[in-house]
Structure formats: structure tokens, C-alpha cells
N, C-alpha and C positions, 0 to 999 in steps of 0.2 A: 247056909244062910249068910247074906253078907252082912258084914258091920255095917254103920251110918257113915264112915269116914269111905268104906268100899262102894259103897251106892251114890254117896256122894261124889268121888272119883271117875266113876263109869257114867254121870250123867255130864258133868263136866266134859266128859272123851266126844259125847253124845252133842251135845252143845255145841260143842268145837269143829264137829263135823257139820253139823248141821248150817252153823253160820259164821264159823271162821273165830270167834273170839275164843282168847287165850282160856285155856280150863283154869291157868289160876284166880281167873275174873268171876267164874262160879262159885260163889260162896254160899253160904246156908241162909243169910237174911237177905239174898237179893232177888228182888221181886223180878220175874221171868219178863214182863213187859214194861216196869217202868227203869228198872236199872238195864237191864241186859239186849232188852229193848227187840223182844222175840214175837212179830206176830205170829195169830191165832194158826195162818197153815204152817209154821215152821213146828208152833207149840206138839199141831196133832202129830208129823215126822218125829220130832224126840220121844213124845207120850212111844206109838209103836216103837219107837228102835229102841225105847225102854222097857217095854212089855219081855220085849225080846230077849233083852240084855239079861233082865233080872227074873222073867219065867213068872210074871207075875200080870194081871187084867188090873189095868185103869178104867172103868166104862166112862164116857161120854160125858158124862152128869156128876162124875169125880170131877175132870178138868177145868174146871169151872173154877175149884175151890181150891186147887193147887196154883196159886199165888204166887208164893218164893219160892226157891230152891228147897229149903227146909222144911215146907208142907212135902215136896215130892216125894224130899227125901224116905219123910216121916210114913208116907202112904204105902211106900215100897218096900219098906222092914216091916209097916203092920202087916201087907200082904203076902209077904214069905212065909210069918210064921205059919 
């Protein structure tokens, strides 16, 4: 199971891939669309290549409410355990 600082990291990697900004600009209270500035197709590419990443389902109806970085984070340590 990974920590919140390794989830954190690996969405950052995610991020970085996805649209080019630097992983240390991913921080935990940055809001995915008004700081980071990620539309809604780029958001659903990270959601799957985070599924992926950390072996864990986001449904549809989660993404909605993953906001900041720190909800993701927080979604993807509760769905490991």
C-alpha cells in the first residue's frame, strides 16, 4: 500500500505526463481545475492512468468530488486499504 506522500508523487508523475507541468506544482490543496488548470478530458486520462498506477477503481461519480489533489490523494489510500 502506498503512503500519501507516494500517491502523491506518482499522481504528480501522472500530471506531468498528461500536461506538461512540473510535478513539484502538484501539491495537496491544489485544486485540479482552478490552480492546475486540468480540463474535464485531460482529468478522466489521469483518473485511468491512476487506476493503473495504484490498482485501485475511481467510478465516474467519484470524479466529480475529487477537487484538489488531496481529495485524490485521500481516495486512493482509502481504496487500497
Amino acid at each position: 500500500m502506498a503512503s500519501n506522500e507516494e500517491i502523491l508523487a506518482g499522481l504528480a508523475e501522472i500530471v506531468n505526463e498528461e500536461t506538461g507541468l512540473a510535478p513539484e506544482s502538484v501539491e495537496m490543496d491544489k485544486s485540479f481545475t482552478d490552480d492546475l488548470d486540468i480540463d474535464s478530458i485531460s482529468m478522466m486520462t489521469i483518473v485511468v492512468n491512476a487506476e493503473e498506477k495504484f490498482g485501485v477503481r475511481i467510478p465516474d461519480e467519484e470524479v466529480k468530488n475529487l477537487k484538489t489533489v488531496g481529495d485524490a490523494v485521500e481516495f486512493i489510500a482509502k481504496s487500497q486499504s
